[in-house]
C-alpha positions in Angstrom: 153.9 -55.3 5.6 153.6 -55.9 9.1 151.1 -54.8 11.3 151.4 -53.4 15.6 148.4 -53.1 17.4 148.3 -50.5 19.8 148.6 -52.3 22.9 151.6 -53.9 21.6 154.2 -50.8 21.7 156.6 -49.5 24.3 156.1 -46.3 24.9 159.4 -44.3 25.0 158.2 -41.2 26.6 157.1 -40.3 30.2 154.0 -38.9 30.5 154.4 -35.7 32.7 150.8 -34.2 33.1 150.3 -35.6 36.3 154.1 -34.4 37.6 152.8 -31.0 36.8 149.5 -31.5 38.0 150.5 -32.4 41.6 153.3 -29.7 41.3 151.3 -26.8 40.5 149.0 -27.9 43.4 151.9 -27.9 45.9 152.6 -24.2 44.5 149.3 -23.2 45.1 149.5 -24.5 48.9 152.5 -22.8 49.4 151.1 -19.9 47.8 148.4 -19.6 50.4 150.3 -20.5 53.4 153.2 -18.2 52.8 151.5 -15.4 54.8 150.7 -17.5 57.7 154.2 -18.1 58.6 155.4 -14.3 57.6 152.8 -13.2 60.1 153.4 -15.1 62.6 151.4 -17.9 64.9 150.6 -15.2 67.7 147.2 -13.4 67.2 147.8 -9.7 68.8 146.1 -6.7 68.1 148.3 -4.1 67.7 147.7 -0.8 67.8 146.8 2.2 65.2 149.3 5.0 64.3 150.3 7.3 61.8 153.8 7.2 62.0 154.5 3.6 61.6 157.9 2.5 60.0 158.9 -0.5 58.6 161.6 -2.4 59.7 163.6 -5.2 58.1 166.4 -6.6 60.2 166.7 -9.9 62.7 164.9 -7.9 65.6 163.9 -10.3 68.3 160.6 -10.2 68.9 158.5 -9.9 72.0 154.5 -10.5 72.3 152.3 -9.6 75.3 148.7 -10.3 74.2 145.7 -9.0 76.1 145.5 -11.7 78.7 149.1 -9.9 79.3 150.9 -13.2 79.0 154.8 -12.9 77.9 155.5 -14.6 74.5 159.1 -14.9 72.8 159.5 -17.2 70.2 156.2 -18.8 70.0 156.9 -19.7 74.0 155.1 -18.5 77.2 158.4 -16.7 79.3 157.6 -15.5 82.7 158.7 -11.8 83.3 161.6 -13.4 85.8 162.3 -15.8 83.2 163.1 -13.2 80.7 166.4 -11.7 81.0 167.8 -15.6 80.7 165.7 -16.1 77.5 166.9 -13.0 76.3 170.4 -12.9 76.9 170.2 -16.4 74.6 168.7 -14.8 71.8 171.3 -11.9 71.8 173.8 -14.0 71.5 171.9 -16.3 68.7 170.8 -13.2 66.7 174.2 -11.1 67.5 171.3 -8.2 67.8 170.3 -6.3 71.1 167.3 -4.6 69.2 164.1 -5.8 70.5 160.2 -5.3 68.9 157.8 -5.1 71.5 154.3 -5.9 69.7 151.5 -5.4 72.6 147.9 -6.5 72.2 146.0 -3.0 72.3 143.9 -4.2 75.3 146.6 -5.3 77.2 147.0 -3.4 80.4 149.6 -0.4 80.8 150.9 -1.5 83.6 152.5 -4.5 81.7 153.3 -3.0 79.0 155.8 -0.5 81.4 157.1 -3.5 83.4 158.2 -5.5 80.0 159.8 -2.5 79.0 161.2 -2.4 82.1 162.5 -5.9 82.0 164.0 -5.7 78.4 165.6 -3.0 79.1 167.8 -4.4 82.3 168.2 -7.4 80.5 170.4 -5.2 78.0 168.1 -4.0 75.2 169.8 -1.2 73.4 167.1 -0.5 71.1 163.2 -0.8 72.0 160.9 -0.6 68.9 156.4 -0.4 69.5 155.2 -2.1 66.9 151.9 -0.4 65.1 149.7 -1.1 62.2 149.6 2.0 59.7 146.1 4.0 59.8 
């Protein structure tokens, strides 16, 4: 009878335990990432109500944070700037409806003359955005 030492054989299978390894730790990156881009980039403190709703739809969203700078998409717009920008994003999102999300400690007076400007630029539908008490 003959005899094969170990070191000898071909191995015929593929050894998947690392595969899986580096899998499952891609999973668990994207597990805790996930939020991050749901929530978005912009860091604004919205107000407190009880009547919030939730809204799912392709809204365009529009930031002004407490140092009452203009965001939309992730970019600074200036308030003369942004019936251009917006008219683009109508057509993109074939939607007029508009989310305003204002910092809490941004100042009124901004917060009127966005309004203001979204609505000229041909918002049909302006949404405040809240957090839920």
């Amino acid at each position: 009878m003959r005899r094969y030492k170990l070191d000898d054989k071909e191995f015929s299978e593929i050894n998947i335990t690392p595969f899986t390894d580096v899998i499952l730790v891609v999973l668990i990156i994207f597990m805790i990432t996930s939020p991050f881009l749901i929530t978005g980039a912009l860091k604004v403190k919205l107000p407190q109500s009880s009547a919030s709703e939730t809204t799912v739809a392709n809204d365009i969203e529009v930031y002004l944070n407490n140092k009452n700078q203009i965001f939309l998409d992730d970019k600074i717009v200036d308030i003369t700037e942004l019936p251009s920008a917006l008219q683009a994003e109508f057509i993109q999102k074939n939607n007029r409806d508009v989310i305003v999300k204002a910092d809490k400690d941004a100042v009124y007076g901004s917060v009127v003359q966005l309004l203001d400007a979204l609505k000229n630029a041909g918002a049909s539908k302006l949404l405040m955005a809240t957090i839920k008490k």
